[in-house]
N, C-alpha and C positions, 0 to 999 in steps of 0.2 A: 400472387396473380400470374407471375413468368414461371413461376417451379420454385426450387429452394432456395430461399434466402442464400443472397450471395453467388450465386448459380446461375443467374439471368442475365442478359446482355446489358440491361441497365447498371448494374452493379461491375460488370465484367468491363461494361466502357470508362465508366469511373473509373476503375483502378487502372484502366490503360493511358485513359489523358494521366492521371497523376505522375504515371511511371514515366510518357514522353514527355512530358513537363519537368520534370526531376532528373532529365535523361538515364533513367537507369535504362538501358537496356537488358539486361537480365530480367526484370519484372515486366518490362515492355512485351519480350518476348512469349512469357510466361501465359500474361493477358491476351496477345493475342490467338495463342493457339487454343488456351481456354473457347476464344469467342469463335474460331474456325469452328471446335466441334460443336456449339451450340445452336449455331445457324441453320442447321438444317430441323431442329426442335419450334424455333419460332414464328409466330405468327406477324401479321402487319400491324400489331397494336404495338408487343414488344419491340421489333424491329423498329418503328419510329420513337418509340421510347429510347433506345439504344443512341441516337445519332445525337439527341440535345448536351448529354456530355460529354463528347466530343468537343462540341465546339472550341469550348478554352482552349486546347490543346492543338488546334488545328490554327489558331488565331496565334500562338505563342510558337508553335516551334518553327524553327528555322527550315527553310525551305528543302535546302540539301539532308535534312532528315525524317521530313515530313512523308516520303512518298509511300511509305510502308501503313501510313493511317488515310493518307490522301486513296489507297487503294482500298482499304475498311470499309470508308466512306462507301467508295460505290458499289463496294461489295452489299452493304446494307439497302442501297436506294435500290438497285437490280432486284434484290430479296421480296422489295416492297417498301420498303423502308419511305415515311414522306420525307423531301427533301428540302421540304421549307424553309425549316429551323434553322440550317448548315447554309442557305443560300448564300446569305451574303457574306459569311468570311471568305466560302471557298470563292466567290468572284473577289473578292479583294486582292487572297492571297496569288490567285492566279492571274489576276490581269498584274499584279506588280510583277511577279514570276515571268511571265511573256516580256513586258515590257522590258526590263532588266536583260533577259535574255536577247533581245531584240538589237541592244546595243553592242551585245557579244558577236551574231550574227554580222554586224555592221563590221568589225574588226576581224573579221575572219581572212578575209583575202591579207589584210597584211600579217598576218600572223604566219603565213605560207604552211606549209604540210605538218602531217604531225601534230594534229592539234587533237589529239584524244584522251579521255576522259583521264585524271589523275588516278595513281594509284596507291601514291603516297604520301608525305605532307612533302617531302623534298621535289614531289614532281607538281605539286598545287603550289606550291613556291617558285618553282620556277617558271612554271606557266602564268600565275598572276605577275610576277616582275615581264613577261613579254606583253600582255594586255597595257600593264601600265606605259611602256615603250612603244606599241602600237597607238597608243589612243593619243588625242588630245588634251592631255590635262587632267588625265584620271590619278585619284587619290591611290594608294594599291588599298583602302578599304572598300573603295569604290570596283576597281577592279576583280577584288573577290567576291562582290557581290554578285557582276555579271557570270565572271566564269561560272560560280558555285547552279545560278540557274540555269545557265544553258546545258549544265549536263543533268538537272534533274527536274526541271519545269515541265518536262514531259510526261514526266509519272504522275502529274496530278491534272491532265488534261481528263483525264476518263473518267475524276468527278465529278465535272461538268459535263461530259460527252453523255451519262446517262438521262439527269433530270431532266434537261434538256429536250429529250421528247416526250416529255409530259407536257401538256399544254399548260396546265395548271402554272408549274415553274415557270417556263418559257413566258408567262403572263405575271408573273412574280419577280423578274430579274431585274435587282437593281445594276445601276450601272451600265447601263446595255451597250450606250452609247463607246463611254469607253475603254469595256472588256473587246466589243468589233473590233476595232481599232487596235488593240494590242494582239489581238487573236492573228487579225490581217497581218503584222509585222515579221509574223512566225511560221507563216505560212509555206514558206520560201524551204525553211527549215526543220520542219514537226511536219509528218503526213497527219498526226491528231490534230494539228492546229488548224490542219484545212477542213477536218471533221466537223471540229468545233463552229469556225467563221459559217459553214454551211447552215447549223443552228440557229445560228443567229442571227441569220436573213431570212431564217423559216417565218413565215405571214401567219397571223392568227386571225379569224376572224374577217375577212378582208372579200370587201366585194368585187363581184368577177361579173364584167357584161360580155357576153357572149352571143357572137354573130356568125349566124351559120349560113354564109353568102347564097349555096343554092337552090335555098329555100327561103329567102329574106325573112326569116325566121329570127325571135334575138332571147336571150332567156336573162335572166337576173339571178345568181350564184353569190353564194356564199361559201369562200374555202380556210380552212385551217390543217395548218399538221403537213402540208403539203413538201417534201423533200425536196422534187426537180421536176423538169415539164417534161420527161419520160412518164413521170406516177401522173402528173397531171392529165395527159392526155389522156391515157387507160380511165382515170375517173370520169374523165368529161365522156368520154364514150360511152363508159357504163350508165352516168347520169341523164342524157341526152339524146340517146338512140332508143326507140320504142316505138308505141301506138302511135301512127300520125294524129288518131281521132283525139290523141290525148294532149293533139301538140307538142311530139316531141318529135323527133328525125327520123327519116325511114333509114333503115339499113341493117345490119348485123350487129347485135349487140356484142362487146365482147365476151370472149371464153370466162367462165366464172372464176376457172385458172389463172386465168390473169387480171381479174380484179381482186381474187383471193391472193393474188403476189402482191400486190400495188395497198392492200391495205392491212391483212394484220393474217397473211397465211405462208406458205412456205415462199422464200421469196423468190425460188425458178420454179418457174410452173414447168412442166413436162415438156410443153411445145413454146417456140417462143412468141410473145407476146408482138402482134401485128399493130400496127398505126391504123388509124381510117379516116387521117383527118390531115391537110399542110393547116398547120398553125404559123397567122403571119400576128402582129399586132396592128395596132389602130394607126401607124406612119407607111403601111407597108412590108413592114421589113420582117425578114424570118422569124420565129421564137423558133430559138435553137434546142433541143430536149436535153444538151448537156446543161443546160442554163436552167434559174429558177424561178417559181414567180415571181419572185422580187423582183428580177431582172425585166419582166414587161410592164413599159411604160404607161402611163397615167396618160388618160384621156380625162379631163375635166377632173373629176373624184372615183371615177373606175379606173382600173386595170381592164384595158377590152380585148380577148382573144377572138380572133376571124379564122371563121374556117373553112377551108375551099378543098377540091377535090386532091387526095394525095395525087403528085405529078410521077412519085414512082412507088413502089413498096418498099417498106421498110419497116425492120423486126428488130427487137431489144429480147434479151435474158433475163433480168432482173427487174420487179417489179416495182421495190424502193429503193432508197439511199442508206435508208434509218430503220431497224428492223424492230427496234421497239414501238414508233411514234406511231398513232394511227392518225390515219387524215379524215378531216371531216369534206364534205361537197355536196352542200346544199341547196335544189334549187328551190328556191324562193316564189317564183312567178315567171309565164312566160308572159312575152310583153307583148300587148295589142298592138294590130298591123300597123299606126301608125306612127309608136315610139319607135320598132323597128325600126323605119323606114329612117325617121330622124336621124337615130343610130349612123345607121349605115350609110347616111348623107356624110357625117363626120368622121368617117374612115377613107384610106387611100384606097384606090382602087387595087385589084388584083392585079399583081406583077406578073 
């Protein structure tokens, strides 16, 4: 069904987990350049066939050697690959990986300068005996564990960084609670780890009341896939600006350019993308566009974004955060003049 027996990712993955499992690298090697030239021959049937045997292998080897299959991984999910199957080891193996690493970060200031990567067993020895002397009570088995991830827990962020903006996954992920929380710890320290935590307060599904002040106007939304409340705005604009007879907002719709940035097209549009709205929330207070939807607070069982006239201009380059995820922004209903009105009784007034 892949091409010739023994010839196809599935067969080509098996023998790669066997080889990392057995640490030979000689056949590790072997396997994976095999699977380099075959990737560009596969379709998303094989491709997802590919990643199920993996797992053992991804579940078994040792972290400080895993980052060469931890990069297979999302070399195959990018390809197409679904990223089901692998879910839950790769959050295991990597929220242990963060966390572990997390305690090395903690030790870092007394460790003073000079703390880079080993380059040989006499230098992993000497720097595990200073971990054991910096810390509080660490075993030096313990101690190898933190060094060993903080110099390679990084190479398996981009596992995760992919599936990630599949809604699908992102509605799949075990553990959520606490891979955040280890993601966060790392953050300080991995620019991937701030990639990642961004994922993972991406909102799926999540309803959005929206009050547009100077037209006491209010709509009911539904948003997913949403990056940052830069993409947000550009969508609400596009969502929301039209036919007044239709009930929607008068005004300029945005440039296609930049709703083609903010959802699944080049991500600078030629000109840069313009605001047309101050986004405050339901206390008053700014929503920042560096911030995400997460970040706007809960009115009852909404998130309610208020939108009043911009006070000055202001223009962004980049349309998302995420250049795979697409967002969805659904409106649902505009809401009769009298819910409105309720609405917007339970909002701060304009600052």
């Amino acid at each position: 069904m892949f091409g010739r027996p023994g010839n196809a990712l599935p067969e080509l993955c098996t023998g790669l987990a066997d080889a990392v499992i057995r640490l030979d690298s000689r056949a590790s090697t072997k396997s994976y350049r095999a699977i380099v030239d075959r990737l560009p021959h596969a379709d998303q049937e094989e491709l997802s066939a590919a990643l199920v045997p993996l797992a053992p292998a991804l579940e078994q080897v040792a972290l400080g050697n895993g980052a060469l299959l931890a990069t297979l991984v999302a070399g195959l999910i990018e390809q197409g690959a679904d990223p089901l199957p692998v879910l839950p080891v790769l959050v295991e193996r990597l929220a242990t990986g963060l966390e572990l690493a997390a305690q090395f970060g903690v030790l870092a200031d007394k460790l003073g300068d000079g703390v880079a990567a080993p380059t040989s067993a006499d230098e992993y020895t000497e720097l595990r005996e200073r971990v054991v002397r910096a810390s509080a009570g660490l075993t030096v088995q313990e101690a190898g564990e933190i060094t060993q991830a903080w110099f390679t827990v990084k190479e398996w962020i981009p596992s995760l960084l992919l599936p990630l903006q599949q809604k699908r996954a992102r509605q799949a992920l075990p553990q959520r609670e606490r891979l955040t929380a280890a993601t966060s710890g790392m953050t300080p320290h991995a620019e991937d780890a701030a990639w990642l935590y961004g994922l993972l307060e991406v909102l799926d599904d999540e309803p959005l009341l929206v009050l547009h002040r100077p037209t006491k106007q209010a709509y009911d939304l539904t948003i997913s896939g949403v990056g940052d409340n830069f993409q947000l705005h550009t969508l609400l604009a596009a969502t929301l600006i039209g036919a007044p007879a239709r009930g929607l907002l008068p005004g300029t719709p945005p440039d296609p350019a930049w709703v083609a940035a903010a959802t699944e097209g080049e991500l600078s549009p030629p000109d840069p993308i313009h605001g047309q709205f101050y986004l405050a929330d339901a206390t008053g207070e700014t929503i920042w566009h560096e911030g995400r939807p997460a970040d706007i607070p809960l009115l009852g069982d909404h998130r309610v974004v208020v939108l009043d006239p911009p006070p000055y201009e202001r223009s962004w380059n980049i349309g998302r955060t995420y250049p795979l995820m697409r967002p969805e922004v659904t409106l649902n209903r505009t809401l009769p003049a009298s819910e409105a009105f309720e609405w917007a009784a339970r909002v701060a007034p304009a600052s």
